[in-house]
C-alpha positions in Angstrom: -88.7 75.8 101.3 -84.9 75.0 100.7 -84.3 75.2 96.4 -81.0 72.9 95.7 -78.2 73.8 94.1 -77.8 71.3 92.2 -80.4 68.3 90.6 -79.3 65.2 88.8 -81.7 63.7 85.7 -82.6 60.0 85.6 -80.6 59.3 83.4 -77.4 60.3 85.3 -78.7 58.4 88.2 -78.9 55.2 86.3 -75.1 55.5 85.2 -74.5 56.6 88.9 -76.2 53.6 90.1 -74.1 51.4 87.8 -70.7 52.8 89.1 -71.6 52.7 93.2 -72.4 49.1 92.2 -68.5 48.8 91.0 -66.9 51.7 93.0 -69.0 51.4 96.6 -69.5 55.3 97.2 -69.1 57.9 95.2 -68.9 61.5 95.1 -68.8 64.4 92.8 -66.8 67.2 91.9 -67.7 70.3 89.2 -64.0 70.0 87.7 -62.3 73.9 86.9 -61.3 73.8 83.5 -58.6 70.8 83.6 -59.1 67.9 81.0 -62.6 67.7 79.9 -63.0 71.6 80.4 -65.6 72.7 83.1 -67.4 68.9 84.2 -68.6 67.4 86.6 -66.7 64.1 87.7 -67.2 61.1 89.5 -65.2 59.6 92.2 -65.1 57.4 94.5 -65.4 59.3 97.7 -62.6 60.3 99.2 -60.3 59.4 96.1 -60.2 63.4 96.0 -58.9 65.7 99.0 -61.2 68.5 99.5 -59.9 71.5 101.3 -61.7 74.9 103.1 -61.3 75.7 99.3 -64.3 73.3 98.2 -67.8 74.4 98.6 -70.2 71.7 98.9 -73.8 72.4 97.0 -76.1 69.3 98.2 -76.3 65.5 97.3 -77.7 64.1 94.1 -78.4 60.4 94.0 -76.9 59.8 97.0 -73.4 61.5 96.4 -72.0 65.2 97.8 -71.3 67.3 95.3 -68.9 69.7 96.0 -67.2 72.8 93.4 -64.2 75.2 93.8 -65.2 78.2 96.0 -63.1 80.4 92.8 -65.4 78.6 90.0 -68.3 79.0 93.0 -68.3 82.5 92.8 -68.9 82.2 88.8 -71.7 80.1 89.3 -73.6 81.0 92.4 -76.5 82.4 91.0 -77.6 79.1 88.9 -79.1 75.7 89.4 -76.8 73.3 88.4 -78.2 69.7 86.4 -76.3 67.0 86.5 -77.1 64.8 82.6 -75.2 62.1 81.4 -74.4 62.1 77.3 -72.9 59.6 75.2 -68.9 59.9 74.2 -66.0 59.6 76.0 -64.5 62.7 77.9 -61.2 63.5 78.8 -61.3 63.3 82.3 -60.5 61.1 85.2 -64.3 60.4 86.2 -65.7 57.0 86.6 -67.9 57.1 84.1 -65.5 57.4 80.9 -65.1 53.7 80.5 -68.4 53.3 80.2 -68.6 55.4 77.3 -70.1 58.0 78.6 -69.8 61.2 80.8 -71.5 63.7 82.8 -71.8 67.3 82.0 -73.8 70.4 83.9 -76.5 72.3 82.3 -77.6 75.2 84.3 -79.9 77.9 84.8 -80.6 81.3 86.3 -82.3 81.0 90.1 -85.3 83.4 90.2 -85.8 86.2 92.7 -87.6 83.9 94.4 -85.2 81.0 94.9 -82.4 82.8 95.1 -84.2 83.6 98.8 -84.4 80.4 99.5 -81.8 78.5 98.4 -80.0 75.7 100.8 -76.9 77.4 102.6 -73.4 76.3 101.5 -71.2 75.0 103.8 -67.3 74.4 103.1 -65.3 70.7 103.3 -63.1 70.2 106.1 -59.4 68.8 105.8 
């Protein structure tokens, strides 16, 4: 039993599914604070160099997800769920002109998961 780090609703998947229609393939990163605050964005992948300093969590509708190993340390210990919400953000993600834009709800892992969760691996340059 692998638990994910990180989950994605309908909803989100459906907007996701809209933008790899336009953009080809995508990928996510949890931003750290710049723009829209603390959000998840949308790129096309490899529009964004990763470094040993990006920790990737999993893949949600068919896109890595990868987050800051700093901001990683700060969130380790919860499930991340990727939503989509009316409004525009601030951000660079794909999603904005749409009118819309992810953001990440989370919750605590149990004792439980936290045992076994998926192991994190680190992007490449």
């Amino acid at each position: 039993m692998n638990v994910p780090r990180v989950l994605i609703t309908d909803e989100a998947k459906n907007i996701v599914s809209q933008l790899k229609a336009t953009h080809g393939e995508l990928m996510f990163h949890q931003s750290g604070g710049c723009c829209d605050g603390s959000a998840p964005m949308c790129f096309e992948k490899d529009d964004l160099i990763l470094n040993e300093n990006d920790v990737f969590l999993g893949i949600i509708a068919g896109c890595e997800f990868y987050m800051s190993k700093d901001q990683f340390e700060y969130w380790k210990h919860t499930q991340l769920l990727i939503d989509i919400v009316e409004g525009r953000g601030a951000s660079f993600s794909l999603e904005i002109p749409l009118g819309y834009r992810f953001m990440t709800k989370s919750r605590l892992f149990t004792e439980v998961e936290e045992k076994h969760l998926k192991p994190i691996s680190f992007a490449t340059t």
